[in-house]
Structure formats: structure tokens, C-alpha cells
LOMARMAR-150718 format. One record per atom (N, C-alpha, C): x negated, y, z negated. Coordinates in Angstrom, 3 decimals. Atoms other than C-alpha are relative to their C-alpha. Layout:
<atoms>
xx_yy_zz
X_Y_Z
...
</atoms>
This chain:
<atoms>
xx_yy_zz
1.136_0.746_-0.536
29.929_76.617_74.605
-0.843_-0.522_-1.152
0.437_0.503_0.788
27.916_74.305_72.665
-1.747_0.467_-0.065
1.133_-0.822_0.131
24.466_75.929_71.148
-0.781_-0.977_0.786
0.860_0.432_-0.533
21.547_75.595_73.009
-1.133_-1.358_-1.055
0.935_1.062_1.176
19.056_72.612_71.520
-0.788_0.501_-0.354
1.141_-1.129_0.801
16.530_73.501_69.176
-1.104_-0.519_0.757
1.207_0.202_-0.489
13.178_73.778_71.034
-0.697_-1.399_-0.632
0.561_1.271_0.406
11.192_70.444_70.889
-1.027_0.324_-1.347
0.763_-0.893_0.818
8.950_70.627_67.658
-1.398_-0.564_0.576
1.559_-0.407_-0.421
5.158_71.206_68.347
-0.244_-1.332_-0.864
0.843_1.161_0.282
2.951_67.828_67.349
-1.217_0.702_-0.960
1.852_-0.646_0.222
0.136_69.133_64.843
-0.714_-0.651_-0.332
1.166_0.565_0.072
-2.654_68.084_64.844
-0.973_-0.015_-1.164
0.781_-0.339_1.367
-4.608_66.998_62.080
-0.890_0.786_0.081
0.556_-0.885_0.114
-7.201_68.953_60.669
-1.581_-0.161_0.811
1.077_0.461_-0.804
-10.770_68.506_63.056
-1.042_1.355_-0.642
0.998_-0.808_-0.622
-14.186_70.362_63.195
0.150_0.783_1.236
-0.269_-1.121_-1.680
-14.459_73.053_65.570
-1.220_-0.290_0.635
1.035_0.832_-1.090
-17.423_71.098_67.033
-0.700_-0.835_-0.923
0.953_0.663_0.937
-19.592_68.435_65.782
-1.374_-0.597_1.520
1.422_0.167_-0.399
-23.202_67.927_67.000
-0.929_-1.530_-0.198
1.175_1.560_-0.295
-25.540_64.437_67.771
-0.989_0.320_0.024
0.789_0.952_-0.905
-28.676_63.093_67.925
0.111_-0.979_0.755
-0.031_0.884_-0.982
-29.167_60.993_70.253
-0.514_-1.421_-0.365
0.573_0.852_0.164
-31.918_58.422_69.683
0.444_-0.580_-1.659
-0.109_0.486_1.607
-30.896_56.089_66.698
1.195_0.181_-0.638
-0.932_-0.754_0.244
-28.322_57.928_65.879
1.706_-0.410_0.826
-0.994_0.500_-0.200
-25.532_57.243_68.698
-0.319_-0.943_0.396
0.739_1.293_-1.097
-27.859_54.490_70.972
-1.197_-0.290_-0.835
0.972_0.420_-0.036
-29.987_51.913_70.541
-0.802_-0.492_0.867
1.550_-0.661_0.218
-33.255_51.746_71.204
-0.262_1.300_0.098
0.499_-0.921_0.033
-34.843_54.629_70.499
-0.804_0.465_1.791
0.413_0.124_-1.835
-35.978_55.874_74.666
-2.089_-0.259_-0.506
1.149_0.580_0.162
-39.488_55.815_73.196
-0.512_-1.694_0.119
-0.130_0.987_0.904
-39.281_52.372_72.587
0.330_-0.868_1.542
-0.190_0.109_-0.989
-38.550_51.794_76.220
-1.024_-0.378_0.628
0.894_0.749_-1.411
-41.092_49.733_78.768
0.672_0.553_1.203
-0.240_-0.259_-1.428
-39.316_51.098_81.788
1.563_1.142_-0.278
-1.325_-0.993_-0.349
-36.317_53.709_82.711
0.431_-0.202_0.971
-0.912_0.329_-1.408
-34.599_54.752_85.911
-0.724_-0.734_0.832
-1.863_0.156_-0.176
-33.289_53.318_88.137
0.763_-0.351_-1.100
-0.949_0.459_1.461
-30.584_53.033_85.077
1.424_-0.993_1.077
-1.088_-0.032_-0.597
-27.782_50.767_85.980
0.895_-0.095_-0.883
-1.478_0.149_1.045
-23.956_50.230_84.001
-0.064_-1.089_0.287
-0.511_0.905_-0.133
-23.208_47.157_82.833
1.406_-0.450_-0.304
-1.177_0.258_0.497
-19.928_45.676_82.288
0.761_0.320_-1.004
-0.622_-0.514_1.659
-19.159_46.581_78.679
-0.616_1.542_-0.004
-0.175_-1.163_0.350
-20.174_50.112_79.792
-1.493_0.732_-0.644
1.477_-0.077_0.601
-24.016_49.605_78.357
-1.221_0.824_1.289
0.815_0.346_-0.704
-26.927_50.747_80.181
-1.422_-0.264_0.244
0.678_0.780_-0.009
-29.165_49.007_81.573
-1.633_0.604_1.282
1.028_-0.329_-1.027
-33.117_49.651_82.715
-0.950_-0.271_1.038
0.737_0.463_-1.234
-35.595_49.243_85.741
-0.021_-1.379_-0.023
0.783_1.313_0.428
-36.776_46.180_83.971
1.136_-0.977_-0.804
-0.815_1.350_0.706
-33.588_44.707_82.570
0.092_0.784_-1.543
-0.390_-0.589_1.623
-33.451_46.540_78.743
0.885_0.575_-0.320
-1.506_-0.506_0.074
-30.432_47.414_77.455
0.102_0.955_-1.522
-0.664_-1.414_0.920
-29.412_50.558_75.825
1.394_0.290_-0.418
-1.499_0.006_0.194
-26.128_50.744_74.072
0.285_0.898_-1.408
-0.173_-0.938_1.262
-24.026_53.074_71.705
0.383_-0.603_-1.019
-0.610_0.103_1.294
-23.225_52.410_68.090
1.289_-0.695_0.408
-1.316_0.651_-0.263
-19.997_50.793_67.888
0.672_1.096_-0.587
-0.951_-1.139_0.763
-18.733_53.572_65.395
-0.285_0.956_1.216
0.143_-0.878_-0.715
-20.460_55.939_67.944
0.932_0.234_1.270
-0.568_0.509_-0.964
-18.804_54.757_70.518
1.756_0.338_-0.173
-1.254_-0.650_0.715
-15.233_55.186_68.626
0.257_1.130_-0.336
-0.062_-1.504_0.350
-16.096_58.715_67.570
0.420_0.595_1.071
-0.102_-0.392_-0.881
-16.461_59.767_70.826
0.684_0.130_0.576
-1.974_0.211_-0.205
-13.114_58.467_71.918
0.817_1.326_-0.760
-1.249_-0.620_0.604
-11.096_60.185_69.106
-0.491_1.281_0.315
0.335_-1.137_-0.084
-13.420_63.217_69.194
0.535_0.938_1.252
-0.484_-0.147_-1.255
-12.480_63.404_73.154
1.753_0.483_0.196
-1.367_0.538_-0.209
-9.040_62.666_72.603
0.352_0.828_-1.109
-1.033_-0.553_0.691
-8.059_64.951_69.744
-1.187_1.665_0.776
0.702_-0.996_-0.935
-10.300_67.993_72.068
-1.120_0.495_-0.868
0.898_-0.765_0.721
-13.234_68.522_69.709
-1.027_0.081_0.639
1.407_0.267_-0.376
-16.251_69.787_71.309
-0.923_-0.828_-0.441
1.124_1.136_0.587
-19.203_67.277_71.136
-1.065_0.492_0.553
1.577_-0.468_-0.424
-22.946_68.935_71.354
-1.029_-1.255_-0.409
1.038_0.410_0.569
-26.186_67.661_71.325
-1.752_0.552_-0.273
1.076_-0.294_0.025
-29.150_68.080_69.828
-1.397_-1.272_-0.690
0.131_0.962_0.117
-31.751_65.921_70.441
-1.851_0.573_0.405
1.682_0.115_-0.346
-35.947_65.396_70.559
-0.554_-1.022_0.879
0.805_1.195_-1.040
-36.352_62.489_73.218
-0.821_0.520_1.066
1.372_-0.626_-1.125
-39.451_62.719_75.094
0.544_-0.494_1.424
-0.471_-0.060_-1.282
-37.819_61.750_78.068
1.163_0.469_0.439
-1.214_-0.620_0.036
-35.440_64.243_78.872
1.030_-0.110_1.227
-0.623_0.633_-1.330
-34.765_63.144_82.528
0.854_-1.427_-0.021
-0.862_1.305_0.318
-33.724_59.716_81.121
1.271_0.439_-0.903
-1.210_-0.509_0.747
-31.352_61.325_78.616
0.872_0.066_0.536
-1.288_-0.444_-1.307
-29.616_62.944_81.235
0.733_-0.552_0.530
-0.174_1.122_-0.558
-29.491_60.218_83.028
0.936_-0.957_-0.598
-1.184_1.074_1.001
-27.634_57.940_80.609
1.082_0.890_-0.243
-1.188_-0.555_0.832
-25.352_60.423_79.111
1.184_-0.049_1.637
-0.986_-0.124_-1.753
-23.845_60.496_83.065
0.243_-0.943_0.046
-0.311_0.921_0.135
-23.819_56.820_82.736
0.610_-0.743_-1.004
-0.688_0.741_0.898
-23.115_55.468_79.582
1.513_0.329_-0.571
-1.241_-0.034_0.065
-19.772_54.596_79.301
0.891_-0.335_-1.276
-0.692_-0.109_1.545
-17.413_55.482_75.747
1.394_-1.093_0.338
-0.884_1.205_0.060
-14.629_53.664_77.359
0.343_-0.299_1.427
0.426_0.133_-1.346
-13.271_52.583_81.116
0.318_1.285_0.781
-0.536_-0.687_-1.112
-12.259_55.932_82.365
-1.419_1.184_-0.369
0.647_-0.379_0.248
-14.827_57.787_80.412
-1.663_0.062_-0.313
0.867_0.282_0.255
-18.752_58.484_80.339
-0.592_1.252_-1.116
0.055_-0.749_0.860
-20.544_60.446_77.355
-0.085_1.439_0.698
0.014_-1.079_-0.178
-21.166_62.992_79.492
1.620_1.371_0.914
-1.787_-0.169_0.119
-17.100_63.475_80.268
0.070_0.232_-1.410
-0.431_-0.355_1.311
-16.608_63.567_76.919
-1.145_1.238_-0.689
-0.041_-1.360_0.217
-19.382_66.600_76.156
0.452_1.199_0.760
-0.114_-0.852_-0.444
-18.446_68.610_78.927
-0.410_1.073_0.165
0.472_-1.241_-0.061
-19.100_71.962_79.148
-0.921_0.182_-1.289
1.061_-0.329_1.159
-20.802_71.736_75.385
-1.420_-0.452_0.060
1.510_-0.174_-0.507
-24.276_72.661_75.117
-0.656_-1.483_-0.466
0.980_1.529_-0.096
-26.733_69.660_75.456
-1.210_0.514_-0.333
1.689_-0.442_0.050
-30.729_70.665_74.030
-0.364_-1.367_-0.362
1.004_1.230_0.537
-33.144_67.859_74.371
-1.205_0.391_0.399
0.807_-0.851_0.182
-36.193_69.514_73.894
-0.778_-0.180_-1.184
0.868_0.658_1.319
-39.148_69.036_71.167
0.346_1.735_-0.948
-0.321_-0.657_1.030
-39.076_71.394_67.945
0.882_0.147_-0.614
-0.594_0.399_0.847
-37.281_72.055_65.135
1.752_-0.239_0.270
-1.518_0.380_0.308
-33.656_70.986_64.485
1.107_1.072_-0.196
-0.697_-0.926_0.379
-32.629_74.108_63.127
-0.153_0.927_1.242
0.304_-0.943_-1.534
-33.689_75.726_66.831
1.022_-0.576_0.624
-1.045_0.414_-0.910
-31.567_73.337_68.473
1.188_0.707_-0.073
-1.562_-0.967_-0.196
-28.391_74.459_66.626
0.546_1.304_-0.045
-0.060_-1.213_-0.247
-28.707_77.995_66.369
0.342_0.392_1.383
-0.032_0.162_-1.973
-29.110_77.699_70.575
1.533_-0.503_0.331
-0.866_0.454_-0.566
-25.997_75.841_70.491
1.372_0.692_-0.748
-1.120_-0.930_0.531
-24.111_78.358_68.159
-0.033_1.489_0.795
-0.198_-1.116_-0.467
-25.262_81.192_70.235
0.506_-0.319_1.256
-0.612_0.680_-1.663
-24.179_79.191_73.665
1.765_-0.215_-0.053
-1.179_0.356_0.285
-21.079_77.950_72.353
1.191_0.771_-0.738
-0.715_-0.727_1.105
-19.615_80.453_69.770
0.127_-0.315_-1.214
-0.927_0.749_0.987
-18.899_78.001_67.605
-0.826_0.243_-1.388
1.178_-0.028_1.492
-20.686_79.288_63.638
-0.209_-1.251_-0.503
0.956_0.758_1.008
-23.137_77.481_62.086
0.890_-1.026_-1.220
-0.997_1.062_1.079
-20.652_76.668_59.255
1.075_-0.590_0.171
-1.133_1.409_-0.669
-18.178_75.072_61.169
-0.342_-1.157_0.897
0.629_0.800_-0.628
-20.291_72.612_62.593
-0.066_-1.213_-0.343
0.879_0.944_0.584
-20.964_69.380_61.704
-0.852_-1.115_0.386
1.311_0.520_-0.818
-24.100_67.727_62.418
-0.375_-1.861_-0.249
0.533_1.399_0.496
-25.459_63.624_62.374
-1.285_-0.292_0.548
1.823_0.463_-0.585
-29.151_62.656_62.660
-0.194_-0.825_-0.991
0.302_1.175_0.206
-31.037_59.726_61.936
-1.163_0.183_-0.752
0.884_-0.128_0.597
-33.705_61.676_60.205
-0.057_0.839_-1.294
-0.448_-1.392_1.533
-33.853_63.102_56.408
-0.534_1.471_0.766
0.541_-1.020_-0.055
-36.322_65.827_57.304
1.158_0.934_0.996
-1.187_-1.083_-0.619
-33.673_67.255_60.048
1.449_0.402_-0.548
-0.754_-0.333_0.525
-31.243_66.844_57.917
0.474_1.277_-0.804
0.366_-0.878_1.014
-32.839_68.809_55.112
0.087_1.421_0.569
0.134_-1.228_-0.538
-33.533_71.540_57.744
1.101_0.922_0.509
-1.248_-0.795_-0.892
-30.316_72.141_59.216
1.313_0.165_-0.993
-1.248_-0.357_1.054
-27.981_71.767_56.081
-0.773_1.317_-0.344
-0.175_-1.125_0.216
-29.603_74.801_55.128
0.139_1.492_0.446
-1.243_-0.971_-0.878
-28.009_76.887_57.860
1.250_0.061_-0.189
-1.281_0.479_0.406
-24.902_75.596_56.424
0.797_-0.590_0.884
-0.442_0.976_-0.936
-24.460_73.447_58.887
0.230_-1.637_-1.370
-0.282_1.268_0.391
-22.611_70.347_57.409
-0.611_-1.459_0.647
0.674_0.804_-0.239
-25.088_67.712_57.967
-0.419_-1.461_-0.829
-0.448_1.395_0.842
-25.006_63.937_57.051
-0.975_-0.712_0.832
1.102_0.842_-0.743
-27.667_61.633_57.580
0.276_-1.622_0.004
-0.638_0.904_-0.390
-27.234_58.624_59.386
-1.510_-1.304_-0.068
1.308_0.485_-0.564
-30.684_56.317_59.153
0.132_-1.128_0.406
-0.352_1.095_-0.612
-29.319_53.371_60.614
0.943_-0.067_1.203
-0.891_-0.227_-0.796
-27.682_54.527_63.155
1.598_1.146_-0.677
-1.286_-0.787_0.844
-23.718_56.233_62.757
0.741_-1.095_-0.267
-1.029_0.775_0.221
-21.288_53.824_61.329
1.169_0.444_-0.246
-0.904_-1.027_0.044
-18.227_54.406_60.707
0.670_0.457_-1.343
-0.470_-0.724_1.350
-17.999_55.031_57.031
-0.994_0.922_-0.069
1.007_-1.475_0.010
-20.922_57.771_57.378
0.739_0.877_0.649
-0.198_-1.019_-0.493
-19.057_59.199_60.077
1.615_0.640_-0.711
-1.213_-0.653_0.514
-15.459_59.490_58.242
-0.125_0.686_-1.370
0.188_-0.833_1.581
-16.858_60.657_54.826
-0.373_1.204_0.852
0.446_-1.602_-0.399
-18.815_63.640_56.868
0.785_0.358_0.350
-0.978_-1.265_-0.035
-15.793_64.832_58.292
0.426_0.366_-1.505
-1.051_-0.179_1.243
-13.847_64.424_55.316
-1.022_0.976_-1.010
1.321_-1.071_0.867
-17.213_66.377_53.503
0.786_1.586_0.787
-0.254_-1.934_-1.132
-16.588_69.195_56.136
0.774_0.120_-0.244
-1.458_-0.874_0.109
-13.310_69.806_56.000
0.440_0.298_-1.158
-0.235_-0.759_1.872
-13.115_70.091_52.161
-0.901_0.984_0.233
0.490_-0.715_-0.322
-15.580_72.157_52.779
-0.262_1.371_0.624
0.061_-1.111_-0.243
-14.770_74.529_55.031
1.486_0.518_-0.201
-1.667_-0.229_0.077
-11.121_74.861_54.221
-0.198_0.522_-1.336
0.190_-0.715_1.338
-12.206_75.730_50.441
-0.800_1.331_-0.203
1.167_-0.935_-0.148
-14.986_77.748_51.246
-1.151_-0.270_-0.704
0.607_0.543_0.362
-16.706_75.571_48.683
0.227_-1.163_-0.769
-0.316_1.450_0.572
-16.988_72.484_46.877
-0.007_-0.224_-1.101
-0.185_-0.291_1.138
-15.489_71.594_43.932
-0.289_-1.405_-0.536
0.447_0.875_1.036
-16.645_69.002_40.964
0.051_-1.284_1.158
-0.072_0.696_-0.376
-15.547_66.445_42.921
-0.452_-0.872_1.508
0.858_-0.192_-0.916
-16.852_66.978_45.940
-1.493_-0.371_-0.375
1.688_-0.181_0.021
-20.585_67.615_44.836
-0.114_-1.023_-0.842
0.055_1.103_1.184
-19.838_64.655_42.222
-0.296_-1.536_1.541
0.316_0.772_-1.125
-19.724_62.553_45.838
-1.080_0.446_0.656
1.428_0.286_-0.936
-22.388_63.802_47.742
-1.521_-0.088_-1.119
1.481_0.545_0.692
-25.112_63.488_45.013
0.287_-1.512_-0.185
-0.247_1.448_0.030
-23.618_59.958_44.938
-0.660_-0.313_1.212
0.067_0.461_-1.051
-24.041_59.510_48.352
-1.769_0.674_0.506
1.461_-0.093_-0.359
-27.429_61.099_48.278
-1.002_-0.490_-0.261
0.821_1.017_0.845
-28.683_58.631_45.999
0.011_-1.327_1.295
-0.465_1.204_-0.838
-27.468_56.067_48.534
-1.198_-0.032_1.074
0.941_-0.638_-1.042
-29.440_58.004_51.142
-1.311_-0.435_-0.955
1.432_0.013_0.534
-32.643_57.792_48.983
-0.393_-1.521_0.086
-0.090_1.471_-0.118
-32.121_53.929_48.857
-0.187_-0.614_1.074
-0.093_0.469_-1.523
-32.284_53.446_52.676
-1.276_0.658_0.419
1.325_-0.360_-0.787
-34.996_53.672_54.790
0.394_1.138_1.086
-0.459_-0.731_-1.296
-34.793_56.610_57.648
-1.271_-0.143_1.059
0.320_0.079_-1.279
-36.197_56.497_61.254
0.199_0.742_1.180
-0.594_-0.553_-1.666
-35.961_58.238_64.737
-0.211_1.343_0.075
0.189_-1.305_-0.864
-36.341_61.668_66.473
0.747_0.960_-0.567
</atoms>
């Protein structure tokens, strides 16, 4: 009898974060909800945007928008932590706004913890490492503001600041930061030879948002 076939081989998967964490305002959507003349009723528009009482349109990043996809699609949890003073509108959108046609952001966090809530940054993710499991140093975080930045990289949370929103060369260097990162256990010449590069860059840009 002719041998059995060799078992199919397993697909692996590149290397991911074991969760990565948002702001919200600035960060994946624009306008900031402050910044807002009117809210619900929210409706969806065609390209997936949405849209408020009064007609204003709220929409994600374009990189943001792409993250979310692959993030979805290769199974990485997606948290958030976020300071918008309107936390009922938050809600509200993340159930609506749509990453692509089958999906809305709040399909794609799922079960991962959501805090939108005022105080510090470093409260949020602690809350969402004791909710989730997931440590502090396997995290990696994007906000639109230095000061939260400053606060939450030193939990060792891998944190990359975005002040123009996320694009998508901010968001593929921060993985690529993290995962040298946590796969070494630390960072070598070359590494820290890039992010003081890239922190200079940061100093050069203006920052904004919640």
C-alpha cells in the first residue's frame, strides 16, 4: 500500500503584537468629536464614513482604516484607549463606522477592552492589561499626543506618536519597533540609532488631540 500523504503543512503566520491599542480622536478619525456642532442621530455613508445630525462627516485615516483590516484579518486584538468627552457618540460610531463592506470598527475590536473615559493614559492601559491579560510589554500603543506618549512608554508599553493622525509609515515602523523589541528583549545600536532619529522627526511636527 502506498504511504499515507504527509499532513498538509501549517501556514505561519508572520510575526504580530499580541494586541495593539488606539486613540481615537486624531489618531484613527477625523475630526476630533470635540470639534463637532452636532452628533446622533449618526448615519453611514456610502464609503462607510459617518455622518452627523447636521450633515458633518467623520471618517478614518486611510492608513487607519488599512490597519484595521490586516489587524482583523491576521486576529490581533485591537483596544482602545481614548479621552473623548462624548462617550455616547464614541460608541456610537465605533458600531457604525465602517473598515470595509462586511466590517464595522466595532467587529473588528470585539470582545477587546474599549476605555473612553477622562484621565491619565497610563490608567487606561493598565485597565486594559488587567481586563485583557495581555502585559504591558507586549502592547503596542498610537496616540496623537506627545504627553501620552511620554506617559505610557514608560510602562513599557511600545508607544509611537502619531500627531497627524496614523499613516502608514508611523504605523509599519511601530510594529517593526515592537517586534525587535520584544523578540530581543532589548534594543540594539541600531534600533535606538532609529528611534532617536525618528524622535527628532517627532520634535519637528506639531502634536494635537485627546
Amino acid at each position: 500500500a502506498a504511504p499515507p500523504p504527509p499532513p498538509p503543512r501549517r501556514e505561519e503566520r508572520p510575526p504580530a503584537p499580541k494586541m495593539v491599542v488606539f486613540d481615537l480622536d486624531f489618531t484613527l478619525w477625523k475630526p476630533e468629536l470635540y470639534q463637532l456642532s452636532s452628533g446622533s442621530p449618526f448615519k453611514v455613508s456610502s464609503d462607510g464614513c459617518v455622518i452627523t445630525a447636521r450633515g458633518e462627516r467623520l471618517e478614518l485615516f486611510p492608513a487607519a482604516r488599512t490597519a484595521l483590516c490586516e489587524l482583523a484579518d491576521a486576529g490581533v486584538p485591537v483596544a482602545i484607549a481614548s479621552r473623548a468627552g462624548e462617550v455616547a457618540w464614541a460608541e456610537e460610531i465605533l458600531r457604525l463606522m465602517r473598515v470595509d463592506k462586511k466590517r464595522t470598527m466595532a467587529d473588528v475590536i470585539g470582545s477587546a477592552p474599549v476605555v473612553i473615559q477622562g484621565g491619565s493614559k497610563t490608567r487606561h492601559l493598565k485597565h486594559i492589561a488587567a481586563e485583557s491579560g495581555v502585559p504591558l510589554r507586549e502592547m503596542l500603543f498610537f496616540d496623537n499626543e506627545r504627553t501620552n506618549i511620554q506617559e505610557v512608554e514608560k510602562l513599557g508599553v511600545t508607544s509611537v506618536y502619531c500627531p497627524r493622525g496614523l499613516t502608514r509609515e508611523i504605523y509599519l515602523e511601530g510594529v517593526a519597533e515592537h517586534l525587535q523589541k520584544t523578540a530581543g528583549g532589548s534594543q540594539d545600536d541600531d534600533a535606538a540609532a532609529g528611534r532617536t532619529k525618528a524622535r527628532k522627526k517627532e520634535r519637528s511636527m506639531g502634536g494635537r488631540g485627546r
